[in-house]
C-alpha positions, 0 to 999 in steps of 0.5 A: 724653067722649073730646074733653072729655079731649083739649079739656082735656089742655093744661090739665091737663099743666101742673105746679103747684107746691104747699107741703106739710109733710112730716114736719114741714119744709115742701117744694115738690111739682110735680103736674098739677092732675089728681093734686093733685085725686085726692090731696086725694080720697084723702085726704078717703077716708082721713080725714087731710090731704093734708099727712099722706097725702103724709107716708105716701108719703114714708116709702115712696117710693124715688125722687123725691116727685111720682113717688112721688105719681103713682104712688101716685094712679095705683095707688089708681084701678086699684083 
């Protein structure tokens, strides 16, 4: 388990950037694969998309919107 993480952690530090709407404006948000795949989980958990789960965050967030994300998928598998 603990080989499999690092094997893959160059892979998965890698940003990608995605095309989001926020609010109803199209914006660009730079995540990890590993927080794009926990959102979408979230998201599917909740029953809306991505799209209005990253809208619910923005209107909270103080700081930067992918720090806001992180930080929010970060606290929702503390849990």
């Amino acid at each position: 388990m603990k080989s499999d993480v690092i094997r893959d952690l160059p892979e998965q530090a890698v940003s990608k950037k995605r095309s989001v709407v926020v609010s109803g404006h199209r914006t660009s948000v730079s995540l990890e694969p590993i927080f794009w795949d926990q959102l979408r989980k979230l998201a599917a958990q909740r029953r809306i998309s991505v799209n209005e789960l990253v809208t619910l965050i923005d209107q909270q967030r103080s700081g930067s919107l992918s720090s806001a994300i992180r930080v929010f998928v970060l606290q929702s598998v503390q849990k």
